[in-house]
C-alpha positions as CSV (number, residue, x, y, z in Angstrom):
1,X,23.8,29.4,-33.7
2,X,21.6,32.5,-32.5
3,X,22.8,34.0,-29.6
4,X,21.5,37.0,-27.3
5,X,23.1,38.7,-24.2
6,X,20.8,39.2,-21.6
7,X,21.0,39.6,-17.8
8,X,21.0,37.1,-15.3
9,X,17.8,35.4,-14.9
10,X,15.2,36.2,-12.4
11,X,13.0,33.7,-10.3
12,X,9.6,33.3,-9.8
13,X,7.5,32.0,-7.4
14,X,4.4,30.3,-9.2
15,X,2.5,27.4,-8.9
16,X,-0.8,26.7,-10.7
17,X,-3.7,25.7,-9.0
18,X,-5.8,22.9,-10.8
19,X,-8.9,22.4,-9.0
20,X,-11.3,19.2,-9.6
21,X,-13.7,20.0,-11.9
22,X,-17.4,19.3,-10.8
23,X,-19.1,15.9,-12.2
24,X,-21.5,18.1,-14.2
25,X,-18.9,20.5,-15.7
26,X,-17.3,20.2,-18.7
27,X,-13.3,19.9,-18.3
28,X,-10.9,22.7,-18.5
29,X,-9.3,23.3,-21.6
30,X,-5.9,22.4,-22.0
31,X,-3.5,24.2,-23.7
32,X,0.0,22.8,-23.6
33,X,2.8,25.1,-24.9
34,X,6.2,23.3,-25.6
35,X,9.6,24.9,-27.0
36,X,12.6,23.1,-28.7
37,X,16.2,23.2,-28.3
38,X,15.9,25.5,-25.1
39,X,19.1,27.1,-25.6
40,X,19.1,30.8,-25.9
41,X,19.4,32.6,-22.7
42,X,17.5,35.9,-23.3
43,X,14.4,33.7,-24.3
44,X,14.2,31.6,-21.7
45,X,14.2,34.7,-19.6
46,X,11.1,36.3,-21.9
47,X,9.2,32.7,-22.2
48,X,9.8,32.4,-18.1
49,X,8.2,35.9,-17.7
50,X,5.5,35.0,-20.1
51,X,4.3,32.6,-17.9
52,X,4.6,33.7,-15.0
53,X,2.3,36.7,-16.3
54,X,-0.2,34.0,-16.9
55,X,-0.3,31.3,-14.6
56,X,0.7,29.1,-17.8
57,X,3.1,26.2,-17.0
58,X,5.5,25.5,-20.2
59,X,7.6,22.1,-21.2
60,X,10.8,22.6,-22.4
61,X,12.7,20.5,-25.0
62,X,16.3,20.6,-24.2
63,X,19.0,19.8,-26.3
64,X,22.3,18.9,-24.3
65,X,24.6,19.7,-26.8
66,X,24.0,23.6,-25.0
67,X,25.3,22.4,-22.0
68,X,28.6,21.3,-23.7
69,X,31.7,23.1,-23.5
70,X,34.6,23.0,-25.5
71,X,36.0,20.0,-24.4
72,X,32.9,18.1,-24.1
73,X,32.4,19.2,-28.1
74,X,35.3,17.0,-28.8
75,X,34.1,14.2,-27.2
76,X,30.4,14.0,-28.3
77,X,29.9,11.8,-30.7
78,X,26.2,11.1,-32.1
79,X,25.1,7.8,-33.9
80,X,26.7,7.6,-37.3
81,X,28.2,10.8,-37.4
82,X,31.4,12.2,-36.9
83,X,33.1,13.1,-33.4
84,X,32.4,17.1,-32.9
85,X,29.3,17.0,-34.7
86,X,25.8,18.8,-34.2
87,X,22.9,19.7,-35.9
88,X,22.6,22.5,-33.6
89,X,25.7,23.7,-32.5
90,X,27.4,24.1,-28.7
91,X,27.4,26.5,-26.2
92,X,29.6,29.2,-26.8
93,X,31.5,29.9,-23.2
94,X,31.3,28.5,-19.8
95,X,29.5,31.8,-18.4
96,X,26.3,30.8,-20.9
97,X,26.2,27.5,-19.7
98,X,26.0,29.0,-16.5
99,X,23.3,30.9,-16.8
100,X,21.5,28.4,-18.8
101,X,21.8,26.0,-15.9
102,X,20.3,29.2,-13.9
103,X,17.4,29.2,-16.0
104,X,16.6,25.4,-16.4
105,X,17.0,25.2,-12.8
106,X,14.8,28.0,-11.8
107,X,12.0,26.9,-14.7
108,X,12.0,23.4,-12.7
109,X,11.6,25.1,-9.7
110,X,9.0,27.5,-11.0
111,X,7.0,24.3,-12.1
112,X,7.9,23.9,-15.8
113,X,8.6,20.6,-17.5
114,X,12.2,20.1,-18.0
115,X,12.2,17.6,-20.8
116,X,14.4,16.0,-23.8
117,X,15.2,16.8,-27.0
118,X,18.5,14.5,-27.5
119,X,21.6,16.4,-27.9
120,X,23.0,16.9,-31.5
121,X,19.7,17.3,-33.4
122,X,19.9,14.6,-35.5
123,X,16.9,12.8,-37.5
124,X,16.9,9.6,-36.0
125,X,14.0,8.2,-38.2
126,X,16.3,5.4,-39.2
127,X,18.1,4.6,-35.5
128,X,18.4,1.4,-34.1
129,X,17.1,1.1,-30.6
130,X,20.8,0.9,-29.5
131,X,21.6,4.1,-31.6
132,X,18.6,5.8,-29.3
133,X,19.7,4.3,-26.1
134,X,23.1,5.8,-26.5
135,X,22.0,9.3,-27.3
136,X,19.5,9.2,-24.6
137,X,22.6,8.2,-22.4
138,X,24.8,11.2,-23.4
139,X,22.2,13.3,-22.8
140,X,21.6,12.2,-19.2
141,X,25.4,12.1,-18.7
142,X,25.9,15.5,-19.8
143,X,23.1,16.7,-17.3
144,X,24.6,14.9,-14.5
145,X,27.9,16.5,-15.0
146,X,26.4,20.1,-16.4
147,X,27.3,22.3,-13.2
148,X,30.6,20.5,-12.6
149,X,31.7,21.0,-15.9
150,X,31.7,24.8,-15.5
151,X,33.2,25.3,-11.9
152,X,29.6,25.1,-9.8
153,X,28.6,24.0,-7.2
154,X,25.7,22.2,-8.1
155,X,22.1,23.0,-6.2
156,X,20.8,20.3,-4.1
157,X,18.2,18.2,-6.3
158,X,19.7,18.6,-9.1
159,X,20.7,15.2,-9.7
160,X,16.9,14.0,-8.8
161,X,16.0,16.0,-11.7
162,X,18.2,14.3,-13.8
163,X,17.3,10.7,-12.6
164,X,13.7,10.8,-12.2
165,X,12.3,14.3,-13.4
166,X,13.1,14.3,-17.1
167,X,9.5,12.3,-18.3
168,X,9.4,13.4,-21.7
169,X,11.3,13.4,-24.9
170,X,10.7,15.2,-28.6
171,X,12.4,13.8,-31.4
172,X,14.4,16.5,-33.4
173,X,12.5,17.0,-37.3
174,X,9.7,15.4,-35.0
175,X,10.8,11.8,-36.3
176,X,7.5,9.5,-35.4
177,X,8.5,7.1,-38.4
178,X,11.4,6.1,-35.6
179,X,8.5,3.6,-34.1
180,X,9.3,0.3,-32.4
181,X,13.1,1.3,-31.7
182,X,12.5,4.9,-30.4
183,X,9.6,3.5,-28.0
184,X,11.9,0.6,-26.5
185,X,14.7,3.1,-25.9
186,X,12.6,5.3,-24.2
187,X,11.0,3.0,-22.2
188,X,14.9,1.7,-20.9
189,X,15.9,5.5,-20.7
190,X,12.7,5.9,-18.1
191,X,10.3,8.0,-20.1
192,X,6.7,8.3,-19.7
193,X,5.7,10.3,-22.9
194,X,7.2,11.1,-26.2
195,X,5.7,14.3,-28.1
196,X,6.7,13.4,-31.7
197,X,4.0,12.4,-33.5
198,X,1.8,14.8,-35.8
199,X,-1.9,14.9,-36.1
200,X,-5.0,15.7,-38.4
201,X,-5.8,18.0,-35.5
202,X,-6.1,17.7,-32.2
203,X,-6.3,14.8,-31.0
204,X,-6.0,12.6,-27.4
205,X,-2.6,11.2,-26.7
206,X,-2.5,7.5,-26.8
207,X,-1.0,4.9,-25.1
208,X,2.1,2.8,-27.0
209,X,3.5,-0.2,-25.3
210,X,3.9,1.7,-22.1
211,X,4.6,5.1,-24.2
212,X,2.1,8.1,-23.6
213,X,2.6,9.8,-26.8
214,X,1.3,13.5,-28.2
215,X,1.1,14.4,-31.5
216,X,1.5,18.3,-32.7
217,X,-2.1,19.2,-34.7
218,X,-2.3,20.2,-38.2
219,X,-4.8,23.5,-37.7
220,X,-6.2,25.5,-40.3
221,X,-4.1,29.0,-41.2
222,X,-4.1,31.7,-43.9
223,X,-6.4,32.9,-46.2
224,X,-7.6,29.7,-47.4
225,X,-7.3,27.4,-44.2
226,X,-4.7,25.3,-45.4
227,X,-3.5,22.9,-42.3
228,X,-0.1,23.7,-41.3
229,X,1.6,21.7,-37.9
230,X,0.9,24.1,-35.2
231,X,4.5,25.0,-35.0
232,X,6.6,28.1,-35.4
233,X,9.5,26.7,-37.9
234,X,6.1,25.7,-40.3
235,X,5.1,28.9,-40.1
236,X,8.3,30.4,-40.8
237,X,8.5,27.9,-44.1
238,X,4.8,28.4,-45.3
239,X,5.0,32.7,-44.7
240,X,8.7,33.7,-45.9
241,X,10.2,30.2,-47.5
242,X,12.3,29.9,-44.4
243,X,14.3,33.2,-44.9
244,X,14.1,36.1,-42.3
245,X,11.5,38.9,-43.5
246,X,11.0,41.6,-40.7
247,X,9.4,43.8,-43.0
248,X,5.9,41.5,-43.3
249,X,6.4,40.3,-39.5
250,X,3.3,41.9,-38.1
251,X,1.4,40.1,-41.1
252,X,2.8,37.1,-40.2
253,X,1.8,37.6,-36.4
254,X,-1.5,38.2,-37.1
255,X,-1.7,35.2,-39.7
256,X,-0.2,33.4,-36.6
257,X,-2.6,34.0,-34.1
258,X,-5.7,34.2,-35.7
259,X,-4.9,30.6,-36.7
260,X,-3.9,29.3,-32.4
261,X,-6.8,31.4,-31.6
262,X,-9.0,29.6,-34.0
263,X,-8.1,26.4,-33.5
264,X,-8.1,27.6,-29.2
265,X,-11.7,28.8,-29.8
266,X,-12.6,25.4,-31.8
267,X,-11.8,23.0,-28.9
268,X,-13.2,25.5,-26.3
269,X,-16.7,25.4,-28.0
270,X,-16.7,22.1,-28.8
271,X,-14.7,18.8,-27.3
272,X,-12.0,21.0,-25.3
273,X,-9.4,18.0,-26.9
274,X,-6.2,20.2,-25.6
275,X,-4.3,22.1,-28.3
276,X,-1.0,21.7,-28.2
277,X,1.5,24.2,-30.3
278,X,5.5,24.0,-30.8
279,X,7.8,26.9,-31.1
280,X,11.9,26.9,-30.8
281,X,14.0,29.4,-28.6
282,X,15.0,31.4,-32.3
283,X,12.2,33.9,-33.0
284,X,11.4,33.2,-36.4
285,X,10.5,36.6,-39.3
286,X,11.3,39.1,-36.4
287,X,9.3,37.7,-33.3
288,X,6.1,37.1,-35.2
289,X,5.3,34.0,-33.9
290,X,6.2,34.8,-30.2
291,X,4.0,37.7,-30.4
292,X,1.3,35.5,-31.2
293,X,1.9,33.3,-28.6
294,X,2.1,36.0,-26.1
295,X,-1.7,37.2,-26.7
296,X,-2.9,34.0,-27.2
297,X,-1.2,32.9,-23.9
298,X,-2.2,36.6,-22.2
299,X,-5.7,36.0,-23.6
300,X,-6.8,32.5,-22.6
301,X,-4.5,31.3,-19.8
302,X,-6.4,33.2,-17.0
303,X,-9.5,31.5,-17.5
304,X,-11.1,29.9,-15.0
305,X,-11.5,27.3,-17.4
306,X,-8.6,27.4,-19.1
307,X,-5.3,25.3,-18.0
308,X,-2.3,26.0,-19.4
309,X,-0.2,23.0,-18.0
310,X,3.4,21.8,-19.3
311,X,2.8,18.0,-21.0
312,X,3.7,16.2,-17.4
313,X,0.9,18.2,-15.7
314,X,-1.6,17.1,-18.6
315,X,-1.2,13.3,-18.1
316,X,-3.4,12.8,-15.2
317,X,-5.8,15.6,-16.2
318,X,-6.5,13.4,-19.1
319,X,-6.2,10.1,-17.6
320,X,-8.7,11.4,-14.7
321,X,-11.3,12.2,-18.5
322,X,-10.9,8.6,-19.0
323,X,-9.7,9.3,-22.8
324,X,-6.5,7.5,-22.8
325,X,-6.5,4.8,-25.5
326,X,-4.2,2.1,-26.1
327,X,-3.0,1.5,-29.3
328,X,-0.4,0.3,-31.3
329,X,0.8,2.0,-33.8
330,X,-0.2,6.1,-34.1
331,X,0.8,9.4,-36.0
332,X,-0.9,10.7,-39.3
């Protein structure tokens, strides 16, 4: 588990102002920028900053096996695995889920999209919809009880959050082949839209028995435009074979960006179908691809036609397009 000491978080004040767009206008561009597993302190701090630099509005993924303490380590106890078990790890001390809670509750306040990624990072591709329901559960659990379990008082609104704010979930390893089961789990658990799926490129969400569901583009990167998922951990695999390299790290940020700006510029000129891209609180070959995100994010977000929104904010803007499709079944 990575793990960074940073001070205590800092709270902004910003809300994005989306103003209608005239009939005779093409729409904004969206770009929706979403991070998984939300745990590392000093990040959410930097990604925080990031936006509020840019008027950008981010969603974040949170796994709730970060909010677990020693005790509650013992007692989780994911589908088919073994009591004390995760993917991912726990939190370390009581004091970093303190200030974690700081910065999830000041990112929700700020505007961002506090969303779900489960809790142990398990692949779930072969789950029952029972073995979904009871994750989801734990991880709604855990939330209610976060600030209690460390000794604070809890701020007011909090459990509103919990109970009604959390729209959106991510599968861990981005498990679409889940399906049927995932979907009707979701739909009990109170979800509006599930960002698991992967694309050709990108594409319009669709609607799946109830389900608003995103998919993460494949977008054209490297030398010879090979389509990669627009996705930091890809990146990480396709540049360095998934092990560290600091030395080539401004390579790979340039490699990095030149392929979000590309596939940005693409949908600007053309459709403006909004680009989503993936990254995880870990940053990946010695910051490469947060680099890249930061001018991409400093570059385009200010726009006047540009609207970097978190995936709740995007719904309506692309219900109010009239591009939401039913359909049944989605992904590659």
């Amino acid at each position: 588990m990575f793990r960074f000491i940073f001070p205590a978080c800092l709270a902004f004040s910003f809300v994005t102002s989306l103003p209608a767009q005239a009939a005779d206008q093409p729409p904004k561009q969206l770009v929706i920028v979403s991070f998984d597993g939300a745990h590392d302190n000093a990040l959410w701090q930097k990604s925080r900053e990031m936006a509020a630099r840019n008027g950008a509005h981010f969603t974040y993924f949170l796994s709730c096996t970060f909010l677990m303490n020693q005790a509650a380590k013992k007692a989780y106890q994911a589908p088919h695995q073994k009591r004390g078990k995760s993917n991912v790890g726990f939190a370390q001390s009581d004091d970093e889920i303190r200030e974690r809670l700081g910065n999830i509750w000041h990112a929700h306040l700020e505007g961002h999209d506090i969303s779900s990624h489960a809790c142990g990072h398990f692949d779930g591709r072969n789950w029952s919809e029972a073995d979904w329901s009871a994750e989801y559960s734990t991880f709604e659990a855990t939330l209610k009880n976060a600030w209690k379990s460390v000794d604070l008082k809890e701020p007011q609104g909090w459990q509103d959050l919990v109970e009604h704010g959390i729209k959106g979930f991510r599968a861990p390893y981005l498990s679409a082949t889940a399906g049927g089961d995932m979907i009707a789990a979701q739909k009990k658990a109170g979800f509006s839209y599930d960002a698991s799926l992967v694309t050709k490129g990108p594409a319009m969400p669709v609607a799946e028995d109830g389900i608003i569901r995103f998919g993460l583009p494949l977008i054209p990167e490297g030398p010879k435009e090979k389509p990669v998922i627009g996705m930091d951990y890809n990146l990480f695999i396709r540049h360095s074979k998934g092990e560290e390299d600091k030395t080539d790290s401004k390579v790979f940020e340039e490699r990095a960006h030149a392929a979000f700006k590309d596939a940005f510029d693409k949908q600007y000129a053309g459709d403006r179908i909004p680009l989503q891209l993936g990254f995880h609180f870990v940053e990946m070959n010695g910051g490469a691809y947060w680099r890249a995100l930061d001018r991409l994010v400093s570059d385009v977000c200010r726009r006047t036609d540009v609207a970097c929104v978190s995936y709740a904010e995007a719904i309506p803007m692309i219900e109010a397009r009239g591009k939401l499709q039913e359909q049944e079944t989605s992904g590659l």
